[in-house]
NUFI-201141 format. One record per residue (C-alpha): y, x, z; residue in three letters. Coordinates in steps of 0.05 Angstrom, whole numbers, padded with zeros to 5 digits, always signed. Layout:
N
YXZALA...
This chain:
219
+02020+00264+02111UNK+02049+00292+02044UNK+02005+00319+01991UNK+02004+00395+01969UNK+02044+00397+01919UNK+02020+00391+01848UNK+02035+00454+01790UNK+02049+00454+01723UNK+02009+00494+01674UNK+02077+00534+01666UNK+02087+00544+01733UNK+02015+00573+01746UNK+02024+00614+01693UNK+02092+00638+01719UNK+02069+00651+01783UNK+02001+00689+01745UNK+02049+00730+01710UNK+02096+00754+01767UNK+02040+00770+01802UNK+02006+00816+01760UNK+02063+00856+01760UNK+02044+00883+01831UNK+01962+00885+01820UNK+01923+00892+01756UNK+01868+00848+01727UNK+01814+00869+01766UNK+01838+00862+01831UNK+01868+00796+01809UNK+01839+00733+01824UNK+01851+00654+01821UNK+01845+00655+01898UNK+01896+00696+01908UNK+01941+00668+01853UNK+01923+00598+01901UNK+01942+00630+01958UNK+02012+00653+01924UNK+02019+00581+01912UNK+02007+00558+01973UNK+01948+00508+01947UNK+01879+00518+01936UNK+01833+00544+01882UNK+01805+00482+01855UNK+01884+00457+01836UNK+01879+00509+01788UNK+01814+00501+01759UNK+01843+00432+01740UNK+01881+00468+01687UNK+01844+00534+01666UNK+01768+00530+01672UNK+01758+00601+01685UNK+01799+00668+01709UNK+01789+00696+01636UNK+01819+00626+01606UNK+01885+00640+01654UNK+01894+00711+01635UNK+01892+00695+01566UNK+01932+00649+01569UNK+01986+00691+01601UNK+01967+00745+01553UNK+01992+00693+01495UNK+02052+00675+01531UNK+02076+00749+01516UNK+02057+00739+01437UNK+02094+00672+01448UNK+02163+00712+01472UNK+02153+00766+01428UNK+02158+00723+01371UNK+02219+00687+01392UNK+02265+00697+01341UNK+02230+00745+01298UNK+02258+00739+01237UNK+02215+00776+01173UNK+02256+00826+01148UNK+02240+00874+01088UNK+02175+00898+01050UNK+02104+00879+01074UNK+02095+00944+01104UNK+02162+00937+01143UNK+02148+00873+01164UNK+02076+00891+01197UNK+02099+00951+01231UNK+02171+00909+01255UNK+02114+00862+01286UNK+02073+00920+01318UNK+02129+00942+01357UNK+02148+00885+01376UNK+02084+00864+01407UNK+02080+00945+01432UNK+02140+00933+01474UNK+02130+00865+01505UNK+02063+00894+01524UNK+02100+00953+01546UNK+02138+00907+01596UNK+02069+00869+01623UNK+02024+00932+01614UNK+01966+00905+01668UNK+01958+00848+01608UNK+01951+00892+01540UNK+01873+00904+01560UNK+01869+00826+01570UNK+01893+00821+01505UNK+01848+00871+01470UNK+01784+00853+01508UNK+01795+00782+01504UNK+01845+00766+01453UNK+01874+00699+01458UNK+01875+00635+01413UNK+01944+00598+01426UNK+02012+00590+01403UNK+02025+00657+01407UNK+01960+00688+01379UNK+01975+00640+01311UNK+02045+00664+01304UNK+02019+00738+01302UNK+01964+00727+01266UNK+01999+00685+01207UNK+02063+00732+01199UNK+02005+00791+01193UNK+01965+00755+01143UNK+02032+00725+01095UNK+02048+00812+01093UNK+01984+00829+01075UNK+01986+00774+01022UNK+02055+00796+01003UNK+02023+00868+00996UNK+01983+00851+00931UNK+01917+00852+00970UNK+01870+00798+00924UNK+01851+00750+00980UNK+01785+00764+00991UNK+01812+00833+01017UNK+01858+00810+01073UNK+01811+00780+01127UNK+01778+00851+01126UNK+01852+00879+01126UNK+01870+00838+01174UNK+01816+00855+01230UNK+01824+00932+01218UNK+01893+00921+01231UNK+01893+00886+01292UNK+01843+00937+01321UNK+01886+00985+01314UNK+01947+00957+01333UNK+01916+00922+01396UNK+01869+00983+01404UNK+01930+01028+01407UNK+01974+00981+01450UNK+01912+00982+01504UNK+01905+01051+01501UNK+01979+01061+01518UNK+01994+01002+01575UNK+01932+01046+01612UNK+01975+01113+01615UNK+02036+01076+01639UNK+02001+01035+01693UNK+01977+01101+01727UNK+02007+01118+01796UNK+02049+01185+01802UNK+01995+01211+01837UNK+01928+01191+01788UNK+01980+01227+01736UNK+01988+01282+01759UNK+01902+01294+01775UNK+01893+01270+01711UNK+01934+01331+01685UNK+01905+01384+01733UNK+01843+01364+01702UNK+01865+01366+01626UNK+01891+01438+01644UNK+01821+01455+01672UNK+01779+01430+01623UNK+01824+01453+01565UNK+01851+01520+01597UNK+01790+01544+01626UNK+01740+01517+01566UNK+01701+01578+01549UNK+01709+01616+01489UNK+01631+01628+01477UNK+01615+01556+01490UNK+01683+01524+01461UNK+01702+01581+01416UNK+01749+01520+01372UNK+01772+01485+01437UNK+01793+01554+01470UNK+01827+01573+01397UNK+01863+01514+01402UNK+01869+01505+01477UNK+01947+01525+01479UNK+01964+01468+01432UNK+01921+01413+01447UNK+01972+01353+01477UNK+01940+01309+01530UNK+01922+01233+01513UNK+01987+01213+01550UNK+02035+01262+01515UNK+02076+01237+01456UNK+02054+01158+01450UNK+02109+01132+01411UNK+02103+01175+01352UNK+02028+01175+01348UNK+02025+01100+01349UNK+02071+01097+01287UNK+02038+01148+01254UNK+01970+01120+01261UNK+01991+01044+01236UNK+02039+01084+01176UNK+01963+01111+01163UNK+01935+01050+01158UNK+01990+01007+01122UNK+01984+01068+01063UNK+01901+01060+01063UNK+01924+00989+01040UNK+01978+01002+00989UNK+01932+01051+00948UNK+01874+00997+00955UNK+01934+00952+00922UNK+01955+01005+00871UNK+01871+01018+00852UNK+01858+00949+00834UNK
């Protein structure tokens, strides 16, 4: 009788990836990734020790591609916020993944390529050395922070969209004034969290990348 077959690492993580397109992390699990393959969940244990260890390790295979032939191109500043979106739209393209990636963070290939092309800008800012680890944490926060934050919106189903913004109008519409005299002043104007992504993300890294150059230009 023939064996099962035997998978490569890149195969599991293939299969890993293709099928978090159709569930998120949660609902995801090794057995079911096994059962995809057609083998069982001990094959796979072979090569990742845990579920967390395989989703990172997707997660970094979407750092890996998005540095594929990144090039650095222009100022520090330019070159950080090139990277960001970048990473923002690969992410963008594997959403279920960006809270892996936030929550867990990841330590391969990929992980080092981001991290070093972050940390030779910030060195190219004028930051003394000592500065940039600190630099370099706030930054990816933010950026990883911000990249979460977004890949949540977009994985929401017509439906849990649509709720969600019957119950922004509710609780912003019919705030009241006694209680929320600002948030009824305002209540017209306020945008909900999923309105206007793109420029809010660049805004809020520009922020950031300028809190640096004037730490540069003080000394």
């Amino acid at each position: 009788m023939a064996g099962r077959r035997r998978w490569s690492t890149e195969e599991i993580l293939d299969a890993a990836a293709e099928l978090l397109v159709t569930s998120d992390t949660e609902s995801f699990s090794v057995r079911k990734l096994a059962a995809t393959l057609g083998t069982d969940s001990s094959s796979l244990y072979r090569h990742f020790r845990s579920k967390t260890e395989l989703l990172r390790a997707v997660a970094d295979r979407i750092l890996l591609a998005s540095m594929d032939g990144h090039r650095p191109e222009g100022d520090w500043k330019q070159r950080i916020t090139a990277l960001a979106l970048r990473l923002r739209e690969a992410f963008g393209r594997q959403p279920q993944l960006a809270a892996v990636w936030g929550r867990y963070a990841s330590g391969g290939a990929g992980s080092r390529l981001v991290m070093e092309e972050v940390l030779q800008a910030l060195r190219a800012s004028g930051l003394p050395d000592e500065q940039i680890p600190a630099r370099y944490h706030r930054l990816a926060v933010l950026i990883s922070a911000l990249i979460a934050s977004e890949a949540g919106v977009s994985t929401m189903t017509p439906e849990e969209y649509d709720q969600g913004m019957e119950l922004f109008r509710v609780a912003v519409l019919g705030a009241d004034p006694d209680r929320f005299p600002a948030l009824a002043h305002f209540a017209r104007d306020i945008r909900p969290l999923g309105a206007d992504r793109s420029p809010a993300f660049e805004e809020l890294l520009a922020a950031q990348l300028a809190a640096i150059e004037h730490a540069v230009q003080a000394g």
